[in-house]
C-alpha atoms as an extended CHARMM CRD file, in Angstrom:
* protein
*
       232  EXT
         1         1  UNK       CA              0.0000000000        0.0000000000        0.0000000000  PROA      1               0.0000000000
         2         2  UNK       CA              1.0260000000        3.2000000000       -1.0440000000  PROA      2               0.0000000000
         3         3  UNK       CA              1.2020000000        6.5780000000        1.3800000000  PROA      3               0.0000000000
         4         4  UNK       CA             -1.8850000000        7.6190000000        0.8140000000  PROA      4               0.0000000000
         5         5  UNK       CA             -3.1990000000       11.4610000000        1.6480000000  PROA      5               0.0000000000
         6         6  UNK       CA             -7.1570000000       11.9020000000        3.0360000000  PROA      6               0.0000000000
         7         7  UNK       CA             -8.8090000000       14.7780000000        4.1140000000  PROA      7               0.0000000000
         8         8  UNK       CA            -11.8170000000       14.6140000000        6.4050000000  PROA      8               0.0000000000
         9         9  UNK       CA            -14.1910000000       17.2110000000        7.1110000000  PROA      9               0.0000000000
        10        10  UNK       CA            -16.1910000000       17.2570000000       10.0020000000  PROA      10              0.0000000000
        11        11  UNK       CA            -14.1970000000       16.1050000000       13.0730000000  PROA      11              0.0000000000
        12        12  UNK       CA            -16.9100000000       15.4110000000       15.7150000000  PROA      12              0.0000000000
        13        13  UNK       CA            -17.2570000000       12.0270000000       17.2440000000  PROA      13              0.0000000000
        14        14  UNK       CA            -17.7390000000       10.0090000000       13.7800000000  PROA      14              0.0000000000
        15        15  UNK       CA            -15.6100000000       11.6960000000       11.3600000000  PROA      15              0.0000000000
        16        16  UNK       CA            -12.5340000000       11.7730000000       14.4770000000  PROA      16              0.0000000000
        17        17  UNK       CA            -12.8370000000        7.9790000000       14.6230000000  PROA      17              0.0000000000
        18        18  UNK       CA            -11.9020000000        7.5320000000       11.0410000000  PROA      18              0.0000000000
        19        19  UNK       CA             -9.3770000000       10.7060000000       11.1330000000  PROA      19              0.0000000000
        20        20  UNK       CA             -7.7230000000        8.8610000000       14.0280000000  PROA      20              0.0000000000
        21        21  UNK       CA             -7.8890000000        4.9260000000       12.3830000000  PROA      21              0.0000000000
        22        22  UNK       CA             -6.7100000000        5.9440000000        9.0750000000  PROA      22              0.0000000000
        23        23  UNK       CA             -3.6520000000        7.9840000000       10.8590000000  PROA      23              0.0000000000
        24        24  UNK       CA             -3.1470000000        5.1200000000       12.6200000000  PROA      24              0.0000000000
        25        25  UNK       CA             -2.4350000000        2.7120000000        9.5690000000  PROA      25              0.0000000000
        26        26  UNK       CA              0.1950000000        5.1490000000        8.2940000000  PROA      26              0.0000000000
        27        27  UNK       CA             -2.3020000000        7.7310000000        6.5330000000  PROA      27              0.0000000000
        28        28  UNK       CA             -1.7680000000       11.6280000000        6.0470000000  PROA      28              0.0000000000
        29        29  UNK       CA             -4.7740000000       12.8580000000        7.7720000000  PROA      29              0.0000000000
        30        30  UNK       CA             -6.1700000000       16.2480000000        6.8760000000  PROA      30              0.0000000000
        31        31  UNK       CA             -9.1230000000       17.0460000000       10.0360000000  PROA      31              0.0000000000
        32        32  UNK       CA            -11.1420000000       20.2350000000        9.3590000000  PROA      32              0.0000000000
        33        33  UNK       CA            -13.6080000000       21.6970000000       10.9620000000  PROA      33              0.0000000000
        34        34  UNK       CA            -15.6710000000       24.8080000000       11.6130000000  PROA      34              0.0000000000
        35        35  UNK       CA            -14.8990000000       24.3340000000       15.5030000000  PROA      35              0.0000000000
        36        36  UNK       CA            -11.6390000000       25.2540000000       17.0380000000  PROA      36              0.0000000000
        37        37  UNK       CA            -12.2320000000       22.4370000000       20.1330000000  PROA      37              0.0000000000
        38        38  UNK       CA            -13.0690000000       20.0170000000       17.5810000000  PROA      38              0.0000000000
        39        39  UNK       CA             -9.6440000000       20.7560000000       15.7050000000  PROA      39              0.0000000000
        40        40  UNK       CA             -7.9490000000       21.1390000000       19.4970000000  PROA      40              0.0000000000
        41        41  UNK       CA             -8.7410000000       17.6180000000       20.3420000000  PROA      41              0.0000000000
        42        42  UNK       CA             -7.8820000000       16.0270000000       17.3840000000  PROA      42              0.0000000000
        43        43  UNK       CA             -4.2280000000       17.9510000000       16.2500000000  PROA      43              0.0000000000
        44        44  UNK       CA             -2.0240000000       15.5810000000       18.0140000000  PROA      44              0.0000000000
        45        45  UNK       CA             -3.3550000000       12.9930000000       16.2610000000  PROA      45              0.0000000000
        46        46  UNK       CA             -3.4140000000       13.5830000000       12.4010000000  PROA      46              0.0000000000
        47        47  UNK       CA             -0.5840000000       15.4730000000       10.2770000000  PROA      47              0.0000000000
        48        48  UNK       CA             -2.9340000000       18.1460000000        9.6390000000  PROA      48              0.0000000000
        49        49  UNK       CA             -5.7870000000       20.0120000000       11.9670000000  PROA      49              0.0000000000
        50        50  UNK       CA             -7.4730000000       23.2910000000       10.7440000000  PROA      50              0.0000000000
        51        51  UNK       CA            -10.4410000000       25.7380000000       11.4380000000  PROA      51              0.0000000000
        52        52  UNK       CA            -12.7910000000       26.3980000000        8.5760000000  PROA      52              0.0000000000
        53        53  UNK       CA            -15.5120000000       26.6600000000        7.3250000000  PROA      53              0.0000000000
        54        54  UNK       CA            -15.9180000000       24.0370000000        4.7480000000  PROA      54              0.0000000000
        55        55  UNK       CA            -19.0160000000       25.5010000000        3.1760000000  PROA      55              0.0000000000
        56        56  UNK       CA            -17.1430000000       28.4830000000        1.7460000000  PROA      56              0.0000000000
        57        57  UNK       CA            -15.5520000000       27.5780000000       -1.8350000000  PROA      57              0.0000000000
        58        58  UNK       CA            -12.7060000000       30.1500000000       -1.5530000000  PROA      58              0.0000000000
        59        59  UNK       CA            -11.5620000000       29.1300000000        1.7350000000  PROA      59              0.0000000000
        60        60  UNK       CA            -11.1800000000       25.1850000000        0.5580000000  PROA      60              0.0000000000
        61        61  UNK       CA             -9.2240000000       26.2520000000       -2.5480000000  PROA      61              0.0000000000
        62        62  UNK       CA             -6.5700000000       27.0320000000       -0.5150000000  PROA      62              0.0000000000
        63        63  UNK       CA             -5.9410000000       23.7120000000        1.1330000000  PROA      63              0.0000000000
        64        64  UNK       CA             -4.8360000000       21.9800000000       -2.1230000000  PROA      64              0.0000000000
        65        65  UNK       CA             -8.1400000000       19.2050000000       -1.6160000000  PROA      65              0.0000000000
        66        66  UNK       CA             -7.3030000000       18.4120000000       -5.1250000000  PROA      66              0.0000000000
        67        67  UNK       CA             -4.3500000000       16.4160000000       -4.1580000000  PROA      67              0.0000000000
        68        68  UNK       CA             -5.8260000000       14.0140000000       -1.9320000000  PROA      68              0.0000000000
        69        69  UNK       CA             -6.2850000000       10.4410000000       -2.2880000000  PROA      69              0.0000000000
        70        70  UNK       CA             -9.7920000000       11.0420000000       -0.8100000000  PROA      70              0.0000000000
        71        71  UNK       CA            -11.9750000000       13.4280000000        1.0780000000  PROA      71              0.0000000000
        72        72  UNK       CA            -14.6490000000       12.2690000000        3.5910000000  PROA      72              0.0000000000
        73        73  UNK       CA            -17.4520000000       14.3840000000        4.1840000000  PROA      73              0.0000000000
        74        74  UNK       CA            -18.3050000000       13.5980000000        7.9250000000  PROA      74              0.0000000000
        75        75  UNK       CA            -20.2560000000       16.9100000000        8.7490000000  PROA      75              0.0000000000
        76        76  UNK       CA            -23.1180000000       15.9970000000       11.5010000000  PROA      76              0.0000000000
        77        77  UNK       CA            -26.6450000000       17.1070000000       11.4650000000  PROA      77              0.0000000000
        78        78  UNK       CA            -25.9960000000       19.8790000000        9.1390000000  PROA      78              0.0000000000
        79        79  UNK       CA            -26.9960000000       18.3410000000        5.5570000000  PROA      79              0.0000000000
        80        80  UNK       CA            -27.0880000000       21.6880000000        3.6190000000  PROA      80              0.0000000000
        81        81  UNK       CA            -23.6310000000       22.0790000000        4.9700000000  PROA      81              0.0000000000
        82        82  UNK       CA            -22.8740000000       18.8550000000        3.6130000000  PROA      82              0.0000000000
        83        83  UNK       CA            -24.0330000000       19.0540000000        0.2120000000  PROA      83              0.0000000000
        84        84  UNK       CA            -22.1680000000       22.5580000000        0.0090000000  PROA      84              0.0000000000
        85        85  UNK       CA            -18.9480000000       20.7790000000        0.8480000000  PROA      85              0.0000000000
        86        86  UNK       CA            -19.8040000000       18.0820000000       -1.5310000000  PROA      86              0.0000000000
        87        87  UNK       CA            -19.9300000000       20.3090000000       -4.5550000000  PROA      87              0.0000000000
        88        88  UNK       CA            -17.4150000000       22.7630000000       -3.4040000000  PROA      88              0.0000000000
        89        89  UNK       CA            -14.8670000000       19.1410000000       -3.3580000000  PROA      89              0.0000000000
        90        90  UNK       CA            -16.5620000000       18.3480000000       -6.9950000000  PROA      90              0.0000000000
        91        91  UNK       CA            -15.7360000000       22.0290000000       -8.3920000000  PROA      91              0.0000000000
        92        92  UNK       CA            -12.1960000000       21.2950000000       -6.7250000000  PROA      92              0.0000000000
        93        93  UNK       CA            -11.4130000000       17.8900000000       -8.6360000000  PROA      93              0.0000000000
        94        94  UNK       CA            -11.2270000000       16.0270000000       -5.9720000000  PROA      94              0.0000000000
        95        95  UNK       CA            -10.7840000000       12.3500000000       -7.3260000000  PROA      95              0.0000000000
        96        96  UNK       CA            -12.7170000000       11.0060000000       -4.5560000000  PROA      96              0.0000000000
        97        97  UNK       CA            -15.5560000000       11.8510000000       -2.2910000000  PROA      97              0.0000000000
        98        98  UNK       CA            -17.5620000000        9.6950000000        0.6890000000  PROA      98              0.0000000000
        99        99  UNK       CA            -19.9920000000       11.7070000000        2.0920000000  PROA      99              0.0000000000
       100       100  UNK       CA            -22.5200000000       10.7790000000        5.1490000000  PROA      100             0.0000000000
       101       101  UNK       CA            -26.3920000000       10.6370000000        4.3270000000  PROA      101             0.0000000000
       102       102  UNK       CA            -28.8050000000       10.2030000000        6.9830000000  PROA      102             0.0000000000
       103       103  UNK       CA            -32.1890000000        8.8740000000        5.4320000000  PROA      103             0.0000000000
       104       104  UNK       CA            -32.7390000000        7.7200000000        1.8030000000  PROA      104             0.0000000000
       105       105  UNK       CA            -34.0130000000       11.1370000000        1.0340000000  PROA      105             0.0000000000
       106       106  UNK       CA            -30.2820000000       12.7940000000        1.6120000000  PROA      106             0.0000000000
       107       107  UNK       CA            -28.7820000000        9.6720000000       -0.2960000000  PROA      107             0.0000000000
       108       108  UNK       CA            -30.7550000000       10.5530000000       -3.4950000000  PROA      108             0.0000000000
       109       109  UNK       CA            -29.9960000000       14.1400000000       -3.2410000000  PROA      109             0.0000000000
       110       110  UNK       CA            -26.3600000000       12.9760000000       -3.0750000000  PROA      110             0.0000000000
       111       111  UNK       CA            -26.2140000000       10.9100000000       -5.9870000000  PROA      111             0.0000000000
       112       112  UNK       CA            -28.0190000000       13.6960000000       -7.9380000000  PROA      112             0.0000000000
       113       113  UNK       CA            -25.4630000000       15.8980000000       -7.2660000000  PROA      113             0.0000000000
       114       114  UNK       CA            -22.7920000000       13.5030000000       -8.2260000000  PROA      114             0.0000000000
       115       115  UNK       CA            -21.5480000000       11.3140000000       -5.3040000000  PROA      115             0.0000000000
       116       116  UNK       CA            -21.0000000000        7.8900000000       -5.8910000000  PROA      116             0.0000000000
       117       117  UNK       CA            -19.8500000000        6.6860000000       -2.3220000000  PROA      117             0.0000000000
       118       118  UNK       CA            -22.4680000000        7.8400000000        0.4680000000  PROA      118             0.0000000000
       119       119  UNK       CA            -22.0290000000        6.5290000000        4.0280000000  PROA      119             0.0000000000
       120       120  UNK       CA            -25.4400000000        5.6350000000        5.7430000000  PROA      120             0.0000000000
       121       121  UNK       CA            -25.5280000000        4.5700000000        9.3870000000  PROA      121             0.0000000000
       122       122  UNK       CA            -25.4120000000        0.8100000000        9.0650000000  PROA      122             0.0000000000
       123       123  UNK       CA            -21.9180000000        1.2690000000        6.9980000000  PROA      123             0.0000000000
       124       124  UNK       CA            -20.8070000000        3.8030000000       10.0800000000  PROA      124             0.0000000000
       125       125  UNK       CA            -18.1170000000        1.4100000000       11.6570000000  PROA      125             0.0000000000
       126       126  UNK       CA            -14.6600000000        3.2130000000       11.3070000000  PROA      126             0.0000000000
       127       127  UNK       CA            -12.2370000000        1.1770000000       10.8140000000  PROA      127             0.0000000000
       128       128  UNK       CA            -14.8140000000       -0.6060000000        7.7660000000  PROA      128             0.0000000000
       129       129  UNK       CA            -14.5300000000        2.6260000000        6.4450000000  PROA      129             0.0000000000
       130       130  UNK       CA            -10.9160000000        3.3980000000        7.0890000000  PROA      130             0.0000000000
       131       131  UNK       CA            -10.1460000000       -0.1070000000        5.1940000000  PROA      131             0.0000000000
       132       132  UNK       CA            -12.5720000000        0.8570000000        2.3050000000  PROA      132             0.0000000000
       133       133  UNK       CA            -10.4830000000        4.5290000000        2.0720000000  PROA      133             0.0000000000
       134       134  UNK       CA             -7.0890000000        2.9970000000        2.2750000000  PROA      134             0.0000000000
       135       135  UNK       CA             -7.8720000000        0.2740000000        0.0550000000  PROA      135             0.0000000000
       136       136  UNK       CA            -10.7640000000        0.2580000000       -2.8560000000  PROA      136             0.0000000000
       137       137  UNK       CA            -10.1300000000       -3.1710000000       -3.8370000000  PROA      137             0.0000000000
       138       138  UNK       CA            -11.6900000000       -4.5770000000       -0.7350000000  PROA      138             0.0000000000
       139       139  UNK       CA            -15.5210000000       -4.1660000000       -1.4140000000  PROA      139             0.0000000000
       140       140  UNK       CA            -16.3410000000       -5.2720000000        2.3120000000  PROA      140             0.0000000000
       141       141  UNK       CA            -14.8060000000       -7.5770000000        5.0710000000  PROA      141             0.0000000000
       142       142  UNK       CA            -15.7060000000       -9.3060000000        8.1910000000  PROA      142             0.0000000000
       143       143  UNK       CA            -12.9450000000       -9.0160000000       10.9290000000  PROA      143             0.0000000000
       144       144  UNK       CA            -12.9560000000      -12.2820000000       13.3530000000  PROA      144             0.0000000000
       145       145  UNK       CA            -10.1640000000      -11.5360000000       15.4540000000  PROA      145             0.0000000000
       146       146  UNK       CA             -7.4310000000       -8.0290000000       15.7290000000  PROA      146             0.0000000000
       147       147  UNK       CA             -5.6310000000      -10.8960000000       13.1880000000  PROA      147             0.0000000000
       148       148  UNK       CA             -8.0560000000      -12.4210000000       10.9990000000  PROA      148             0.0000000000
       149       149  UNK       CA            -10.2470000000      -11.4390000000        8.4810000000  PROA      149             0.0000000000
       150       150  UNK       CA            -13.1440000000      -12.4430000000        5.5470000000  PROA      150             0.0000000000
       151       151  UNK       CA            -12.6220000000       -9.7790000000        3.0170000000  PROA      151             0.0000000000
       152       152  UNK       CA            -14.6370000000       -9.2880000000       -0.3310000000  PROA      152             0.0000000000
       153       153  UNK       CA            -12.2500000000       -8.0420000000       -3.0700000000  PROA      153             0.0000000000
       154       154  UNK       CA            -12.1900000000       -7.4650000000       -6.6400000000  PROA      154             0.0000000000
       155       155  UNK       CA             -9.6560000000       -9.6890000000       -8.7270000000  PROA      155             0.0000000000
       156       156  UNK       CA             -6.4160000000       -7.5350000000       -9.0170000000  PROA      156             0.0000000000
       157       157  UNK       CA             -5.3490000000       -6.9220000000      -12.7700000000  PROA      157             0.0000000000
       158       158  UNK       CA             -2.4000000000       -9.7350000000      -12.1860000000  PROA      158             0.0000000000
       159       159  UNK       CA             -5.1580000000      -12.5190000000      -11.7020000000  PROA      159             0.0000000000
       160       160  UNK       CA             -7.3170000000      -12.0840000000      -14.4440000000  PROA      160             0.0000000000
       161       161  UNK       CA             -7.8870000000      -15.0450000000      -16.8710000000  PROA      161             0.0000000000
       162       162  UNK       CA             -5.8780000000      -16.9170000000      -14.6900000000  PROA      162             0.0000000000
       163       163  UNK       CA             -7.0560000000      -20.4270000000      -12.6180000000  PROA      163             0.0000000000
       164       164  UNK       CA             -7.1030000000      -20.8640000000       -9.0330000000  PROA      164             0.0000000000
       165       165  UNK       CA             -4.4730000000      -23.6390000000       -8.9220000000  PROA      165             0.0000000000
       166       166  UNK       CA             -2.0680000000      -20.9540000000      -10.9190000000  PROA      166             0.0000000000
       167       167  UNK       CA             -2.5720000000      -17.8910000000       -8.4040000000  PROA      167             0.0000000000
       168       168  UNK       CA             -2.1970000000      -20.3910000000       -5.6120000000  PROA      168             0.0000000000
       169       169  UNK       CA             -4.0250000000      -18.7420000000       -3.1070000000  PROA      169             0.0000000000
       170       170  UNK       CA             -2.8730000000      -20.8290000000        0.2640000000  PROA      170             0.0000000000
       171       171  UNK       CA              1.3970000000      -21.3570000000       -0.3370000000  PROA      171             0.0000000000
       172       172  UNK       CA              1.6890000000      -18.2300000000       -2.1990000000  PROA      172             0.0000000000
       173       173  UNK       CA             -0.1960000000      -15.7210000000       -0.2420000000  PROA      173             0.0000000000
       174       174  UNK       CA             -1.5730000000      -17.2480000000        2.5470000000  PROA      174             0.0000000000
       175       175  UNK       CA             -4.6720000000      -17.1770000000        2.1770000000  PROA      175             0.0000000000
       176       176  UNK       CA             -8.1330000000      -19.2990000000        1.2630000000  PROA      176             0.0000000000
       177       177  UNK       CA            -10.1460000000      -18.9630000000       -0.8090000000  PROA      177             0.0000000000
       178       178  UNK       CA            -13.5940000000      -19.4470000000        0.7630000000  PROA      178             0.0000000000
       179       179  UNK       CA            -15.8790000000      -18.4510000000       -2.4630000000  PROA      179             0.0000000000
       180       180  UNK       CA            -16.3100000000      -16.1370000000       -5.2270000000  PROA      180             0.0000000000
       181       181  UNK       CA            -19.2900000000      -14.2580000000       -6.9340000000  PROA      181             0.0000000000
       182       182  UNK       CA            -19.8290000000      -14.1390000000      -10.4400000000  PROA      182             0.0000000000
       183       183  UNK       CA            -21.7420000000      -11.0950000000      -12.7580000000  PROA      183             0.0000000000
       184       184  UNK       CA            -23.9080000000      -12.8610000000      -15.4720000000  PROA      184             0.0000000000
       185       185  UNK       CA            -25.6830000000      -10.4110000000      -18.0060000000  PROA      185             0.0000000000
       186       186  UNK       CA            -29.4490000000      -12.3910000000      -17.6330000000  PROA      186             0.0000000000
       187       187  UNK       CA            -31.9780000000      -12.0620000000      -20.5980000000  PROA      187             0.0000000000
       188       188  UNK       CA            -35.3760000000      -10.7440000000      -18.7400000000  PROA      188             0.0000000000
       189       189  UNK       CA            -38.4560000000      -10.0030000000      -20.6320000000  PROA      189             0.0000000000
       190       190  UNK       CA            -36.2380000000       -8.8370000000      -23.5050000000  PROA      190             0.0000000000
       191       191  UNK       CA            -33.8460000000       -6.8680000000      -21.5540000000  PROA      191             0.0000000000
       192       192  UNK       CA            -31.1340000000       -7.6700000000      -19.4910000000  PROA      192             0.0000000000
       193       193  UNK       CA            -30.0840000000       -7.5380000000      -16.1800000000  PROA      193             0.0000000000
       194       194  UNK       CA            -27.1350000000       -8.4310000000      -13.8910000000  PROA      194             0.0000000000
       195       195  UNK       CA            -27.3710000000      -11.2030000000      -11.5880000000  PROA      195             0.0000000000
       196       196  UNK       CA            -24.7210000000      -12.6580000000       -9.4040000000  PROA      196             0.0000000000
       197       197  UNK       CA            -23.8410000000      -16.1030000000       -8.3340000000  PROA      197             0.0000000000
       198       198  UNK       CA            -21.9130000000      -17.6270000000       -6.3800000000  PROA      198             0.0000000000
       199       199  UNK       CA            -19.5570000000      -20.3980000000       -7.0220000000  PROA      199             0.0000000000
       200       200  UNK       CA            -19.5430000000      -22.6820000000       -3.7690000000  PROA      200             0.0000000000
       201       201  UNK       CA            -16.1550000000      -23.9780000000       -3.4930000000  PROA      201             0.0000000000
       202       202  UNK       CA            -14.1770000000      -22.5520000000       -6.5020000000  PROA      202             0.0000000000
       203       203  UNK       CA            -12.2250000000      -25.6660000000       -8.3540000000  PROA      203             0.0000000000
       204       204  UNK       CA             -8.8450000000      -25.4040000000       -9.0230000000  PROA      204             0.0000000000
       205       205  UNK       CA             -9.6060000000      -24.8920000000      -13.0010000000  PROA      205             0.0000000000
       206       206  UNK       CA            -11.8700000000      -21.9300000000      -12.4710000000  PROA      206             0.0000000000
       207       207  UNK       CA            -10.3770000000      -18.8270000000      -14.3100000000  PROA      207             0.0000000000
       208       208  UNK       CA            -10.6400000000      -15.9340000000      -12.7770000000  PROA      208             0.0000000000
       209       209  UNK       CA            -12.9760000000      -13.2830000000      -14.3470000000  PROA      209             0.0000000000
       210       210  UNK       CA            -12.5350000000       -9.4250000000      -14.1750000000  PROA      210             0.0000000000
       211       211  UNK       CA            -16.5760000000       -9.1870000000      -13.0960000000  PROA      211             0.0000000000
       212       212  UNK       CA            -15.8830000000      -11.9200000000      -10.1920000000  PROA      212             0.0000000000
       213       213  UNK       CA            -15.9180000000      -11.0220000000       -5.7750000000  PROA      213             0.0000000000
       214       214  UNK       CA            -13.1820000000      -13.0400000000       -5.0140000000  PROA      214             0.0000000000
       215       215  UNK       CA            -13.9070000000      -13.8840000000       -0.5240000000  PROA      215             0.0000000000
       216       216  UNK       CA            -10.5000000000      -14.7220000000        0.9440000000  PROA      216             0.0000000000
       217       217  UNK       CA             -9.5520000000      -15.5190000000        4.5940000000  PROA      217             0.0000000000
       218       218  UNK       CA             -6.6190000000      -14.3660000000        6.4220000000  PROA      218             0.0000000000
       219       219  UNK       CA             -4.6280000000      -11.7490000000        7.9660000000  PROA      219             0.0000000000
       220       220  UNK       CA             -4.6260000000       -7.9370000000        6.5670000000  PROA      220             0.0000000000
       221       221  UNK       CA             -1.4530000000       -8.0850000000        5.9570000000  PROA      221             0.0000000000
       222       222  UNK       CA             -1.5950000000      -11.1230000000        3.4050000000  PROA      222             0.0000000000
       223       223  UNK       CA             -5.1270000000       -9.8840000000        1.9600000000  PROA      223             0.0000000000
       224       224  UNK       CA             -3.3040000000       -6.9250000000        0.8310000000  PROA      224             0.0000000000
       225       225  UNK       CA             -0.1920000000       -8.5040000000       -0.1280000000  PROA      225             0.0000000000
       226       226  UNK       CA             -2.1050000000      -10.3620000000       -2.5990000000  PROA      226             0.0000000000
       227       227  UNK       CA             -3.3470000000       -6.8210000000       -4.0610000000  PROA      227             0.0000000000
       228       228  UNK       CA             -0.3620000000       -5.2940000000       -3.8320000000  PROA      228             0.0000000000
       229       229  UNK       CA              1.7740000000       -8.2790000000       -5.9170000000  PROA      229             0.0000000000
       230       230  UNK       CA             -0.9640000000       -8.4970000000       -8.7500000000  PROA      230             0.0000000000
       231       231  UNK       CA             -1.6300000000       -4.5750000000       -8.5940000000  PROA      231             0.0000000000
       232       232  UNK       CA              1.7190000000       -4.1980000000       -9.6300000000  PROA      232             0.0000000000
């Protein structure tokens, strides 16, 4: 994994969890926030702490948002303020935006304006969401243990249209392979739609497909040593 910069805006007691998780796997954390005891309690613990108001455009341009990996939108119970910030970041050219919706009203307004990746509270477990920000390639994972995880992740470029038995999941990397998901393009009432299966235990002559959820077991560190080896 790569040093990776993120900005998140809106400090209180959500957005300084994942401030605090991602700085704590090795990220350069950006905090703002429009309140100086917010930004006071969290300084010590990111590269980068900063009163503002996040809802004015000119004040933003100056903190070089464009740059980052990522911005996180974590404002509270202020949704106009949100939204602002959201297309304020989009103006910007920020690459990537999360931003927090509360209700499937906000979400749509969200999407309308042009965010892809919303938060709702049932995804609002930091460090889920400080392994989705450092790493896209894991779609979602169950940690058992501070050791062991079930992670979801997209084939990496390196395994494509190659078979199980060649990657070699368990001596190579680590890991298992528990079970993968395939996309299928399904003719409906003369139009089609995506379905996915799954393929119980994968056999060893299964080729891996770029439209496949590969679900691995093991540590972090091996999950994204796999990524990292066939990202490269």
């Amino acid at each position: 994994m790569g040093f990776n910069k993120f900005a998140v805006i809106g400090v209180g007691k959500y957005g300084s969890n994942i401030a605090r998780r991602l700085a704590e796997k090795g990220a350069q954390v950006f905090a703002f926030d429009n309140n100086e005891e917010k930004i006071e309690n969290i300084k010590d613990d990111v590269a980068f702490a900063v009163t503002l108001n996040s809802t004015d455009f000119k004040v933003l341009t100056s903190q070089n948002l464009e740059e980052m990996d990522a911005a996180v939108v974590a404002i509270g119970e202020n949704f106009e303020a949100t939204v602002l910030t959201a297309v304020h970041l989009i103006d910007l050219g920020v690459k990537r935006i999360i931003a927090r919706a509360n209700g499937a009203d906000q979400r749509l307004i969200l999407e309308k304006i042009g965010i892809k990746e919303i938060l709702t509270p049932e995804d609002e477990v930091a460090f889920v969401i400080r392994e989705k920000l450092l790493n896209p390639s894991i779609l979602s994972f169950l940690q058992l243990s501070e050791e062991y995880e079930i992670a979801e992740i997209k084939p990496p470029k390196g395994t494509l249209n190659r078979t199980i038995q060649d990657i070699d999941f368990r001596n190579k990397y680590q890991l298992t392979l528990v079970t993968m998901r395939r996309e299928y393009d399904i003719k409906k009432r003369g139009q089609y739609e995506v379905e996915q299966h799954v393929i119980g235990v994968p056999k060893g002559d299964t080729v891996i497909e770029s439209r496949d959820t590969l679900v691995v077991f093991g540590t972090a560190k091996h999950v994204q040593r796999f990524i990292d080896v066939n990202e490269s």
